[in-house]
KEKE-3310 file (N, C-alpha, C; in steps of 0.2 Angstrom, whole numbers, plus 5000, padded with zeros to 4 digits):
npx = (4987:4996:4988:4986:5001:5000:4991:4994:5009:5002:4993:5002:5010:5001:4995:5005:5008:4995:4996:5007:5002:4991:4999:5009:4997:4990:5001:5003:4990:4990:4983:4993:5004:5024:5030:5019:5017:5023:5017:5010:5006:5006:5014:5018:5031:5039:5033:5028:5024:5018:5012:4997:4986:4994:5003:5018:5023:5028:5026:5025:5023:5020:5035:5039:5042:5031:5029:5019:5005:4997:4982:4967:4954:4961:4972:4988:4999:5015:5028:5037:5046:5062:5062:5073:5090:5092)
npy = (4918:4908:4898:4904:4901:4886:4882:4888:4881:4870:4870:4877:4867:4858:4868:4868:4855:4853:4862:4858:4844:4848:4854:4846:4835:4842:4843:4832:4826:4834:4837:4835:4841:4838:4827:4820:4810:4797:4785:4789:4791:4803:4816:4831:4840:4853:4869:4884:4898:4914:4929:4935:4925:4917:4901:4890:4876:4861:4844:4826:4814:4796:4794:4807:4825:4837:4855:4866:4878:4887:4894:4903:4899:4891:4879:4876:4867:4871:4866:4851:4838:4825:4812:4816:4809:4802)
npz = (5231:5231:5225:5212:5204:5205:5198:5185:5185:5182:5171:5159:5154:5150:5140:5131:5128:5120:5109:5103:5100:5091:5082:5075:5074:5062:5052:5050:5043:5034:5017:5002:5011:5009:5016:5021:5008:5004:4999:4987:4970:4965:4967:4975:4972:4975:4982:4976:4982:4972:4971:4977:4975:4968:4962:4960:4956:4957:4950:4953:4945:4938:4935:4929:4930:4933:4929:4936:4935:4947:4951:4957:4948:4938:4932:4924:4913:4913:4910:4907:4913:4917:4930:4941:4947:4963)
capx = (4993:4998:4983:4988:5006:4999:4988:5000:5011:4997:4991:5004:5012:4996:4991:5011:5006:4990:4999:5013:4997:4988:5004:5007:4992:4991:5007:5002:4984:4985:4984:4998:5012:5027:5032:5013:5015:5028:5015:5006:5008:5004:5019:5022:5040:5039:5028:5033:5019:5019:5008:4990:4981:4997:5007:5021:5022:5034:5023:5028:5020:5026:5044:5042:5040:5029:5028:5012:5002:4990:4977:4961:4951:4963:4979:4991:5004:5020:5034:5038:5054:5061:5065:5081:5093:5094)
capy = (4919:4901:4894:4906:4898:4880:4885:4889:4875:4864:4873:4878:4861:4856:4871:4868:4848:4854:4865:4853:4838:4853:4856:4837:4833:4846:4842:4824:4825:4840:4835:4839:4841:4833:4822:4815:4810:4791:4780:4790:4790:4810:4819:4841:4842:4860:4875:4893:4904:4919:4935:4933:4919:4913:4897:4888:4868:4854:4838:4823:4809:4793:4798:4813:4831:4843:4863:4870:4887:4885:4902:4902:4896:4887:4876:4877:4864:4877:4862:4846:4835:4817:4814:4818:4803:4806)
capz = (5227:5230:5219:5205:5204:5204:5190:5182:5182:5179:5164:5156:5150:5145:5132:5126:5125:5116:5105:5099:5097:5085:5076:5072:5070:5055:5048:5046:5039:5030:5013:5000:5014:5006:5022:5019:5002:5004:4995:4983:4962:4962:4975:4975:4975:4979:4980:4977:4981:4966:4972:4981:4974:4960:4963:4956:4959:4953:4954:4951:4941:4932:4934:4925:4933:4930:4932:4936:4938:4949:4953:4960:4941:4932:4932:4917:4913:4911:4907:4907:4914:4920:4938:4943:4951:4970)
cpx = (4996:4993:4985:4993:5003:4995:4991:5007:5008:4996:4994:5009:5007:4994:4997:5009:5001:4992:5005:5009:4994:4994:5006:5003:4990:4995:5004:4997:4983:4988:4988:5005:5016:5030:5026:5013:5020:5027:5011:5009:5010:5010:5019:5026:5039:5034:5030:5025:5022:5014:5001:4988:4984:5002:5010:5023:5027:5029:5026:5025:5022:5031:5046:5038:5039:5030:5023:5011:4998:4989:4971:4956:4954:4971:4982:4999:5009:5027:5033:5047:5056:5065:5073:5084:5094:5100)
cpy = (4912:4898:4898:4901:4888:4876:4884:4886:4870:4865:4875:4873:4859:4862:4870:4861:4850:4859:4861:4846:4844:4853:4848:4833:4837:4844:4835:4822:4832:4839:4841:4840:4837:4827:4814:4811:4802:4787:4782:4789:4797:4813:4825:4837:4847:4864:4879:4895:4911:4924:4933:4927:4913:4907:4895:4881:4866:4848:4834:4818:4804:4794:4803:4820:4834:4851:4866:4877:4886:4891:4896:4898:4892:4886:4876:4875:4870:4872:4859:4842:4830:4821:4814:4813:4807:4799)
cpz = (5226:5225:5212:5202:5202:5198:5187:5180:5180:5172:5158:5150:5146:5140:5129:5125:5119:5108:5100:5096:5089:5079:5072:5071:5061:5050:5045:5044:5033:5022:5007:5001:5010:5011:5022:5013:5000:4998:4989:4975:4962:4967:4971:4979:4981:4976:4980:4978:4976:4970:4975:4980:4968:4964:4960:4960:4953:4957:4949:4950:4937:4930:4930:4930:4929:4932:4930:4935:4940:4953:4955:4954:4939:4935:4925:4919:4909:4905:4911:4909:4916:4925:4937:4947:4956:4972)
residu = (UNK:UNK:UNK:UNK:UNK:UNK:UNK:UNK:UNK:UNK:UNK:UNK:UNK:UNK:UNK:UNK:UNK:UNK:UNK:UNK:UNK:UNK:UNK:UNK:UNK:UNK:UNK:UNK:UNK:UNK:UNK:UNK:UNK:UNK:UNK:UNK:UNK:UNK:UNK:UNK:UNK:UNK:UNK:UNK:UNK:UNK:UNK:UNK:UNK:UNK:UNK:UNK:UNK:UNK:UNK:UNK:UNK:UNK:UNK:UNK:UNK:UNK:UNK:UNK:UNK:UNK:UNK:UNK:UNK:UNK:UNK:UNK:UNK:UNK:UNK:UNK:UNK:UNK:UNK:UNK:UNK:UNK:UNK:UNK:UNK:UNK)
# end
């Protein structure tokens, strides 16, 4: 019983270590995130998901935003805008 218990505090920080390195390791490579995106020309504002495989995107390029539709086959520029003063 004692070995269980010891187990058990060993192992348990490390799969919650393992599990918080996984989750930031993702966040910080996975391309697209908007946090990953400081130096780039091309930045997604925001993404809405629309119904199983439909998206709605605001990216931003050359100081002016765009609004997407992006499906599984095809992208279609919706509308056009300049950025907004923050």
């Amino acid at each position: 019983m004692l070995w269980y218990f010891v187990k058990l505090i060993v192992l348990l920080p490390m799969v919650g270590a393992m599990a918080y390195g996984a989750l930031w390791m993702w966040r910080k490579y996975q391309p697209g995130m908007i946090g990953a995106q400081n130096d780039r020309a091309l930045k997604v504002v925001e993404m809405l998901p629309m119904g199983t495989f439909g998206k709605l995107a605001v990216v931003e390029f050359d100081g002016k935003r765009l609004l997407v539709s992006v499906t599984r086959g095809r992208i279609d520029k919706i509308a056009e805008g300049d950025q907004r003063a923050r």
